[in-house]
Each structure stands twice: as structure tokens, then as C-alpha cells.
N, C-alpha and C positions, 0 to 999 in steps of 0.2 A: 361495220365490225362490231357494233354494238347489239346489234338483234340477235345474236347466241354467244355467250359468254359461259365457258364451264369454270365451274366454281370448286371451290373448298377451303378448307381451314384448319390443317395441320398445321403442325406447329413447334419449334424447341420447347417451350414451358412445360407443354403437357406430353413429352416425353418420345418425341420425334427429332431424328437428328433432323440437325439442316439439308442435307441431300436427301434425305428419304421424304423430304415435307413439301416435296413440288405438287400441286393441284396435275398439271401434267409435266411428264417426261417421255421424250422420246432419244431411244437409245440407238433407230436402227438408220440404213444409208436413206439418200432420197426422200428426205419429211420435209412436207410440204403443209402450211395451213394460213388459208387465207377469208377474209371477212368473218372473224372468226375473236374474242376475246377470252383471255386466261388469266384470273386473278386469285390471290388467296385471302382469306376477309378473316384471319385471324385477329389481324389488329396489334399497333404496336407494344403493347401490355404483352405480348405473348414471342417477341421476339423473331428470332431468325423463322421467317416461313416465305415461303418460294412458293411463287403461281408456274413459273414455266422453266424447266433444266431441260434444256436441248442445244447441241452444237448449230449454229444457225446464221444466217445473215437477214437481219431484221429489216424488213423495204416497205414503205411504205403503210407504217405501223403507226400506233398512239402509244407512245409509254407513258404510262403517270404517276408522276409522284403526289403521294398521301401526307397526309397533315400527319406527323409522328405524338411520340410522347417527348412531356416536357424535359430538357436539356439533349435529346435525342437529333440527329441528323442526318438527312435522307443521302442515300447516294443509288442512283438507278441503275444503276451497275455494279458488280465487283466479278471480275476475273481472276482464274485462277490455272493456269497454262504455268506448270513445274520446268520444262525442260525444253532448250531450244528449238527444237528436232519436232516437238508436236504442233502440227499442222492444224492449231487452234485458238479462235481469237474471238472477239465479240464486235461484230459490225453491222451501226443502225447509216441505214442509208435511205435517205427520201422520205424520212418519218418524222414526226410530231412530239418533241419533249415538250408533256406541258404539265400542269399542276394539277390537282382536282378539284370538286369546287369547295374542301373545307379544307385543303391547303390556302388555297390565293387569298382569300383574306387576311390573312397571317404571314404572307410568306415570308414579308420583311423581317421579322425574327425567328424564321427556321431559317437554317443552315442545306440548302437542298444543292446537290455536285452529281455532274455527269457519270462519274464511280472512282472506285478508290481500285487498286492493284490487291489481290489475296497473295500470290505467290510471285515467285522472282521474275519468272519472263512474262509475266502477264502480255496481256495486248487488247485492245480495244480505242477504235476509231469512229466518230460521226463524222459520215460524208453527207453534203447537199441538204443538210436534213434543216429544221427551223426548230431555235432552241429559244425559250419563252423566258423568262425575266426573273423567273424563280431562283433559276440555276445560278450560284453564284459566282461572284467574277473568276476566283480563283478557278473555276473549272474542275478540280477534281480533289479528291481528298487523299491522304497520306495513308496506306497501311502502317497501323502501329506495331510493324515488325521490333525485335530487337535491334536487328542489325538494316543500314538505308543502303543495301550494297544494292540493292534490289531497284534503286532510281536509274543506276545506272543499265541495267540489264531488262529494263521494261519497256513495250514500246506504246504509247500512246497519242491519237494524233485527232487533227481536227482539218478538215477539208470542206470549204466553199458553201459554210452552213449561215446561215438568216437567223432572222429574231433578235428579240430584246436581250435575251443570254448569250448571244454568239460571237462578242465583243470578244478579243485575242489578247489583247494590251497588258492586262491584267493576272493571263495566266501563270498558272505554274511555271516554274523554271528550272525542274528538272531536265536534267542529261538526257532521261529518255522519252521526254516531250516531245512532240512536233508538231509546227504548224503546218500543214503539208500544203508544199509548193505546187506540187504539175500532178495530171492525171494520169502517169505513168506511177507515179508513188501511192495515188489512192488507188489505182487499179489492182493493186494486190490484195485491197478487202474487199472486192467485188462479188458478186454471186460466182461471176465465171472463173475467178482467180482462187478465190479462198474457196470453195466448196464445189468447182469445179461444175458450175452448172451449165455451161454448156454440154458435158458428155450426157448427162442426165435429165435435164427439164424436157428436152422438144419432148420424150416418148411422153411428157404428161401434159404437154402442150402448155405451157409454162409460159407466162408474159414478162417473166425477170428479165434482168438482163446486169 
């Protein structure tokens, strides 16, 4: 997944919003991309900038988190799913949270979290996956909404993951945490639950599952 990487370096500072600042996006059904990397090298001096905005279930992937700027805090995620009714959530499953290499020397004083919630019903889950030692215990960081009505109305969960980060003990204690018990409850961020890939992968000959 490292031998083609598409790039770029939009950016909020120099007068891109945050959605329009993704290196890629893809809007339409059936997106698929595999061995394949998306990054944006704006750098944190330049704020909100997005390598990849796509509805998606992430398998078998490398996320990584970057050495920020100082007082600054990484969170590899933030979702933002407004209304309970949309059929949209963020799920890494059988991938690799890990740091970069001018995070890891450092990491013990950055602040680096699996994601924080944007809007009220957020959702976002790692299943299976191996989460590395950067990530802090707490696991996820707080949206500094005005109102925390949104703890209760979020669902975020964690299922049968590895690594030096993937200690439970210590997590959040939000209402709408979960540590997910059985493979009936992670089976609903699955490729073939949430994004429906059974009806869709065979005709691409698709190895998800």
C-alpha cells in the first residue's frame, strides 16, 4: 500500500474549507481502493486538511497518526452522522493504528485518540484490528460541543482488537461507549452489514468479507 500514494496539500489556513480539503473524495455507490495510499502533507501549522472523505469500511488498512504541533492532539478519526436514520458510520476492521516515525519518539507527550464524535449520533467502531501504544488509554477524545447530550446519543465501540493501545480498562465511560461483547453486535459494521457488500463486491470480485 505504499508503492502509490496520491497526495496533496489543501488546506483550512490557506482558504479551503474542511470538506472541500480532501486529497480524495469519493461521492458515488461501490468505491473500492485497494494497495493504494491517501495522504495530505499540509502539515499541522495549516490545520483542518483531509487526505481521504469517503463513506467506507476501512479493512485491512494503515492509519497513521503524525507528530502534530505543539499543545495540539491527534485524533484519527472524527465522525460526524447528524440523524439517526443515516446509514453512516466509520468502521476500521483488520487494520493497523500506528504512529509515524516522527510521532513515536515523542509519543509519550502527544496526546494521540482513536477519534472524537463531530455531531450527535456519530458512530464509529474498531474491530480485530491492532492498535499500537501511542493511542491513549482513554481511547477517544470529547467533542467540545456546548451541550454533552450527544454522549448519550453516540455509538462508539471496540471489538476483539490487539496491541499495546488496545487495553479497555481505562476507557471512556460514556453512555454511548461500548465494549462489544459477541460478533452479532460487531457484525453490523461489517462490510456486508453496514455498506451492504455482499449485494455489490462479487460483480468486482471483491476478497472483503
Amino acid at each position: 500500500m505504499d508503492a502509490t500514494i496520491i497526495t496533496g496539500s489543501l488546506n483550512f489556513i490557506d482558504g479551503t474549507t474542511t470538506f472541500n480539503s480532501a486529497t480524495v473524495a469519493a461521492v458515488g455507490d461501490e468505491f473500492i481502493a485497494q494497495d493504494i495510499g491517501f495522504q495530505n502533507t499540509a502539515g499541522p501549522e495549516k490545520h483542518q486538511a483531509v487526505a481521504l472523505r469517503v463513506g467506507v469500511v476501512f479493512q485491512k488498512s494503515k492509519l497513521v497518526a503524525r507528530k502534530p504541533m505543539s499543545k495540539q492532539k491527534n485524533k484519527v478519526t472524527v465522525q460526524g452522522r447528524e440523524d439517526p436514520n443515516q446509514n453512516t458510520a466509520t468502521s476500521i476492521q483488520q487494520c493497523n493504528v500506528i504512529p509515524s516515525s516522527d510521532l513515536k519518539p515523542v509519543q509519550g507527550s502527544i496526546k494521540t485518540y482513536l477519534g472524537r464524535p463531530w455531531k450527535k449520533y456519530s458512530r464509529t467502531v474498531v474491530l480485530q484490528s491492532v492498535v499500537d501504544s501511542h493511542i491513549d488509554p482513554a481511547g477517544w477524545a470529547e467533542w467540545d460541543a456546548a451541550s454533552k447530550d450527544f454522549l448519550q446519543t453516540l455509538y462508539y465501540g471496540e471489538y476483539l482488537d490487539s496491541g499495546a493501545g488496545a487495553g479497555t480498562s481505562k476507557r471512556v465511560t460514556w453512555p454511548g461507549y461500548h465494549i462489544i461483547k459477541t460478533a452479532a453486535e460487531a457484525s453490523k459494521f461489517t462490510v456486508t452489514q453496514l455498506i451492504q457488500g455482499n449485494v455489490w463486491l462479487k460483480k468486482h470480485r471483491g476478497s472483503l468479507h
